[in-house]
N, C-alpha and C positions, 0 to 999 in steps of 0.2 A: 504494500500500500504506500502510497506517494506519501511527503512529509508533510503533504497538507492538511492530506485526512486523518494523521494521528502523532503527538511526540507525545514522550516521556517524559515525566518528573518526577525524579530519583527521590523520594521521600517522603512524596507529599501527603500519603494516605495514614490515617492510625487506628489504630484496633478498630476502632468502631466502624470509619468507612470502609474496610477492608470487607468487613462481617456483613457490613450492606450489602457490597458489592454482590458477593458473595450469592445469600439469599436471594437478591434480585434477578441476578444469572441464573438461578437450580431452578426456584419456583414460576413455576410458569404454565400453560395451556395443558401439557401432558397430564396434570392430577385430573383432568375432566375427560379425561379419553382413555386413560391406561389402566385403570382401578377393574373394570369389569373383566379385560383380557387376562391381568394378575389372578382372580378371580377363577377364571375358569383351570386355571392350575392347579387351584391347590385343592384339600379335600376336605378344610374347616376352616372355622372363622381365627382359629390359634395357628393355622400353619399359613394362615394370608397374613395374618401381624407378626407373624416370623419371619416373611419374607420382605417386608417392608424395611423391620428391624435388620435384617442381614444387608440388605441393601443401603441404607447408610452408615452402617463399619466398611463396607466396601469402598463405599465412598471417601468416608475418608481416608483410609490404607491407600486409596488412589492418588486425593488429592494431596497427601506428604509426599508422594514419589515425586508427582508432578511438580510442586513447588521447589524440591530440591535442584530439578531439572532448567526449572523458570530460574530458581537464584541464582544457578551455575554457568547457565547459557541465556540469558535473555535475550530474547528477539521475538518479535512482533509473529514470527514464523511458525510457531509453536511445535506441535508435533512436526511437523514439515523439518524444520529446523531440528529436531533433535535427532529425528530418523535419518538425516540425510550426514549429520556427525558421528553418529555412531555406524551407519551400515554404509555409506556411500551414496553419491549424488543420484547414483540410478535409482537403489532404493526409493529415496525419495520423492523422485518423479514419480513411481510406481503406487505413493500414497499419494501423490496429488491426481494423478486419474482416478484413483479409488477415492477419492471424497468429493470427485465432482461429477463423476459417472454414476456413484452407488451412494454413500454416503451423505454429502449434504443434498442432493437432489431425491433421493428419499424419503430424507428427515422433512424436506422443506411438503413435499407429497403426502406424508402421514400427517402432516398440520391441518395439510389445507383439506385432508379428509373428515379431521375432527370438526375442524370450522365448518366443512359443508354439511356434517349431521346435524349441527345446530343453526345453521343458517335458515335448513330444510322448515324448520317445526318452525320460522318465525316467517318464512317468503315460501311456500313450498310451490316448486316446479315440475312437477309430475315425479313418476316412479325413478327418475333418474336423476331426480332433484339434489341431492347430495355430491351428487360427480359434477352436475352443472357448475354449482355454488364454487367447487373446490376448483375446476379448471378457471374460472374466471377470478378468483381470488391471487390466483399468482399470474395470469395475463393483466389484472389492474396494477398490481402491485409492481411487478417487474417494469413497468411503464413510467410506475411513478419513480422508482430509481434510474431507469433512463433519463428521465428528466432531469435530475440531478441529482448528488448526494448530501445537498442541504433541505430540497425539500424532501427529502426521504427521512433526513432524520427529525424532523419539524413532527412530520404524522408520529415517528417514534416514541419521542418526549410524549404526546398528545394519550398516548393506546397503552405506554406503560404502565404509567399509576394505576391502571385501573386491574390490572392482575391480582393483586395481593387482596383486592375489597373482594372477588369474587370465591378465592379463595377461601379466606376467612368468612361469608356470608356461607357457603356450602358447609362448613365445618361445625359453624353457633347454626343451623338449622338443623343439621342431625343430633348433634348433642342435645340440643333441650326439646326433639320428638321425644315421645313416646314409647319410637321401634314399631317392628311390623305387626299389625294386629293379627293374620295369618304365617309365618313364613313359612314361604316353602319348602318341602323337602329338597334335600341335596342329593340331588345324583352322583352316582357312583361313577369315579373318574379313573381313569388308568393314572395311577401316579408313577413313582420312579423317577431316577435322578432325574432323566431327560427332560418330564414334563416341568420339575421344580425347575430347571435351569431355564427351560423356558418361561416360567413365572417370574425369574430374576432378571430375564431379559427384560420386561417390559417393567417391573422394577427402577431397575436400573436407567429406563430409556425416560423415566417421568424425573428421576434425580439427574438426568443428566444436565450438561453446563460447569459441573464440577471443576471439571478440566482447565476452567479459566483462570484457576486459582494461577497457571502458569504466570499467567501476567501481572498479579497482582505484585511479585516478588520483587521486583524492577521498582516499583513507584510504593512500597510501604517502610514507614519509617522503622530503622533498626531490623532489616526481615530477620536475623539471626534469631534474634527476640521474639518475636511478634508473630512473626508467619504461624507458628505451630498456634498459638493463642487465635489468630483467625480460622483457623481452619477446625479447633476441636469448635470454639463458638458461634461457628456457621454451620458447622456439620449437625450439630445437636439442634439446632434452630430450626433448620430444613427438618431432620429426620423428627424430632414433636408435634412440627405444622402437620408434616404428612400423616405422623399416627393418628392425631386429635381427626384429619381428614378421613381419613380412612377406617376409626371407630365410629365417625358420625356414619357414613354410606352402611357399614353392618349393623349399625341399630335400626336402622330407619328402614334397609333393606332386608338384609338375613343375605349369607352369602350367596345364597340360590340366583334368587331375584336380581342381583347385583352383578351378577357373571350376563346376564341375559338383556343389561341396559345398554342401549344406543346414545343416549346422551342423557348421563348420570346426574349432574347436575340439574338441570330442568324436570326431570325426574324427580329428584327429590326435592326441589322447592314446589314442585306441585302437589305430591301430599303434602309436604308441612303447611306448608301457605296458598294454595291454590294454584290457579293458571295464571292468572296477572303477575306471581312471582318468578314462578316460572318462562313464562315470556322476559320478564328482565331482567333474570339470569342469563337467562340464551343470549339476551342483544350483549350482554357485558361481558359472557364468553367468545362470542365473534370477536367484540373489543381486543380481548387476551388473545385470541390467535392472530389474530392479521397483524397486532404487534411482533408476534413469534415471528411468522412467515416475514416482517418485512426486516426484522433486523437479519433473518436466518440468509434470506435474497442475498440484501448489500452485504453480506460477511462472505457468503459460499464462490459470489462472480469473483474473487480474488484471487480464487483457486484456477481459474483460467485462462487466467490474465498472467501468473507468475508462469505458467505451461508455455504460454506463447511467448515469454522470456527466455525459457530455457533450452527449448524445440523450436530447433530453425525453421521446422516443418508446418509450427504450429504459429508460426510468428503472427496471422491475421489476430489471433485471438488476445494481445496484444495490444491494439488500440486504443489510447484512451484520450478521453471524452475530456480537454482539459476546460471547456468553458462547465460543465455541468460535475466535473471530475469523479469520472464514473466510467467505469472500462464499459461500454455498451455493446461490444459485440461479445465478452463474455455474459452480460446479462438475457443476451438473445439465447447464447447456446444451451447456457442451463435451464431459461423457461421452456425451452424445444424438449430437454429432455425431461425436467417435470412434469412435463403437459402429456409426452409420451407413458412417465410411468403411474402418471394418474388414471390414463385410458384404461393401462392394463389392471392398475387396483381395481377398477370399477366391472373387473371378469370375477371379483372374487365375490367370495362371501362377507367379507369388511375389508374394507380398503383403506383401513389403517393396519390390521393383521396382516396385505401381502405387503406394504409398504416396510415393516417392519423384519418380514421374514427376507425381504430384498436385500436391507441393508446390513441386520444384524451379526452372518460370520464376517462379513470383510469388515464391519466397526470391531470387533471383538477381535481380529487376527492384529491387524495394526496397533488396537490398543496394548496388543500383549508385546508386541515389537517392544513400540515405546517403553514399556517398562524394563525388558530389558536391557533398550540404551541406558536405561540407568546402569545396570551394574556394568555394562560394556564401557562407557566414559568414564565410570570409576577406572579405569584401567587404562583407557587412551590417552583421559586427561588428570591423569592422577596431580598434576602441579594448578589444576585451574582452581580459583577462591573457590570453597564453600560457603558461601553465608547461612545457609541451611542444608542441616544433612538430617535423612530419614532415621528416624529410633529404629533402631534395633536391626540396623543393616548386618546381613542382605534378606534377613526372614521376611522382613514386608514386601519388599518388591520382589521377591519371589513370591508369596503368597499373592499377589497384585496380579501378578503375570500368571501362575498357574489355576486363578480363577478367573481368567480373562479367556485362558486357552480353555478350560472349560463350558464357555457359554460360547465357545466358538463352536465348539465339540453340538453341543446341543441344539443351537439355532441350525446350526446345518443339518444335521438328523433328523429333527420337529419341527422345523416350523414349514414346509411343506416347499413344493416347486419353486416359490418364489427364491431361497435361498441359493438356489443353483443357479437361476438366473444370476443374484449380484455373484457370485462367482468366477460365471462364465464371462459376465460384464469385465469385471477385474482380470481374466485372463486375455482379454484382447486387448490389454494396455501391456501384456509383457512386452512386445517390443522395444519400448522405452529402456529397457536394460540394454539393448544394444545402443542405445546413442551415444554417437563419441565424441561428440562437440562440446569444446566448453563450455559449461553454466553459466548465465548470466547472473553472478554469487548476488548483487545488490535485489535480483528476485524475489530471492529467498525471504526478503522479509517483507514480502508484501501479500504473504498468502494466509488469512485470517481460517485459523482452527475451529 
């Protein structure tokens, strides 16, 4: 990214904004779309808040890797950057095809399917109302980042505040229900590792953002100090939010019911409070997604922009837009393939579940890389500062990495065809190991994780 759209000050944050920041990034659109897919995992209401609970100790064992990583090597590049120091430039290139073919074009496609089931129940467009909603949400939005990258973040500011009020409404509405006046019986599910690990997928995918903690390391005062103190007090922040959210959905629901909701949220402001609440939960979770998708847009087109830096082949993609300062023909190519892999979620049975089974081994292979760069730069760069090192090296970031290689293991076996698709996606970018042209290294920090 250019040095107009982001610098650095080495200091400026302290405990407290770090722990914002923090919460601000995790919590987000995901807790109104992922709770009922978690749901269908598991096989009681104690092995669904177990896996919530497991899912932020993960989180944070993650994010101490990560931040050691951000203290050590800072750059705007993130994984890109560390992947490409510990394994090699091809490497590297080989994760930025994979987060812009599979990864964030995914991520950005499983949003705009949540948005479209809620869009649905407040505009409905016929039987295919929710695909509608969700293709045209990233054709408006993608436009509006053409346009430029001030009025993109203008809407930003405007759509964020409003995440945390719906979250906290969804949360004080199941708490002070009553719970279900019938629940229903729970069917008998095939459990086994496999299914749980698929339950931690989607876990995991509503805590996701963690990862940002990379960049906090750079700009907080004293990180030696500090960093660990932001991380255990944003980790236990997110993971309370989410449990208080997630006992409110089984009182009010019973896990039965709650595996079988399309849009949870509106759902349950309609028994507690009727339809009138439920209609302005839906508009105030659209509000929460189309913030997700627009900041998800302007962060992911970077990843294609730094490609056409580094691949002479791909130099069109490259371009940037410097009155509007906005790479615009990477924002064309990722709405081309969002739009493509919305069409195919809309074959499925929920088109947030093939969105997820698309993306989840190749996010899950990379994230295990990354951790391994950690203990691999302990070794390459053994003279470079630490200002932050992980406790109790190397047992976390090996436990980091061998539960990352884990969920690789299971999204690939469980979560159905789509997974082979991001697969087979990621293996027509091996190519890129054979290029032999020098990196354009100033790229490298301009591809937002």
């Amino acid at each position: 990214m250019s040095s107009q759209m982001r610098s650095r000050h080495s200091g400026d944050l302290s405990v407290i904004d770090g722990v914002a920041v923090l919460v601000g990034v995790v919590v987000g659109v995901g807790i109104f779309g992922f709770p009922p897919l978690v749901a269908q995992h598991a096989d009681s209401g104690t092995l669904y808040i177990a896996l919530w609970l497991a899912g932020g100790a993960l989180m944070l064992v993650g994010a101490l890797c990560y931040a050691e990583l951000g203290a050590s090597f800072p750059d705007e590049g993130g994984e890109y950057h560390y992947l490409r120091l510990a394994w090699g430039r091809r490497f590297g290139l080989m994760f930025a095809w994979a987060r812009g073919t599979v990864i964030q074009t995914g991520a950005i496609a499983a949003v705009a399917f949540i948005y479209g089931d809620y869009a649905q129940r407040l505009m409905p467009l016929g039987d295919h109302g929710g695909t509608l909603h969700a293709l045209l949400s990233v054709a408006l939005l993608t436009t509006l980042n053409v346009c430029g990258t001030r009025e993109s973040k203008r809407v930003q500011i405007a759509l964020s505040s409003l995440t945390l009020v719906a979250v906290i409404g969804v949360m004080l509405a199941g708490l002070l229900s009553s719970g279900p006046s019938s629940p229903a019986a729970i069917e008998p599910r095939d459990g086994g590792l496999g299914m749980l690990g698929m339950g931690m997928v989607f876990v995991l995918l509503t805590y996701g953002g963690w990862n940002e903690t990379a960049y906090l390391s750079g700009e907080l005062r004293n990180p030696a100090r500090n960093m660990g103190r932001v991380l255990l007090l944003g980790t236990l922040l997110v993971t309370t939010l989410y449990l208080l959210t997630n006992l409110a959905l089984l009182q009010i629901f019973g896990l039965q019911a709650l595996s079988q909701s399309d849009a949870i949220g509106a759902d349950l402001m309609e028994i507690v409070a009727g339809s009138w609440a439920a209609q302005g939960l839906s508009l105030l979770i659209c509000f929460t997604a189309l913030s997700t998708l627009n900041a998800t847009i302007l962060t992911g087109a970077r990843v294609y922009y730094a490609l056409g830096r580094d691949v002479p082949r791909l130099h069109r993609l490259a371009a940037w837009n410097e009155r509007g300062s906005t790479p615009v023909r990477a924002l064309l190519v990722q709405a081309t393939i969002t739009l493509l892999l919305i069409l195919f979620g809309a074959l499925s049975q929920s088109g947030v579940q093939a969105m997820v089974a698309y993306t989840a081994p190749v996010f899950w292979f990379f994230m295990c890389m990354t951790a391994l760069s950690l203990l691999r730069l302990r070794r390459l760069e053994a003279s470079a500062p630490r200002p932050f090192r992980v406790p109790w090296y190397p047992w976390l970031p090996l436990l980091f990495a061998s539960s990352c290689l884990g969920l690789f293991v299971s999204s690939t076996l469980y979560a159905g065809p789509g997974a082979l698709l991001g697969l087979l996606v990621l293996a027509f970018g091996l190519p890129l190991l054979l290029v032999r042209s020098p990196a354009a290294v100033s790229a490298t920090s301009g591809v937002e994780p």
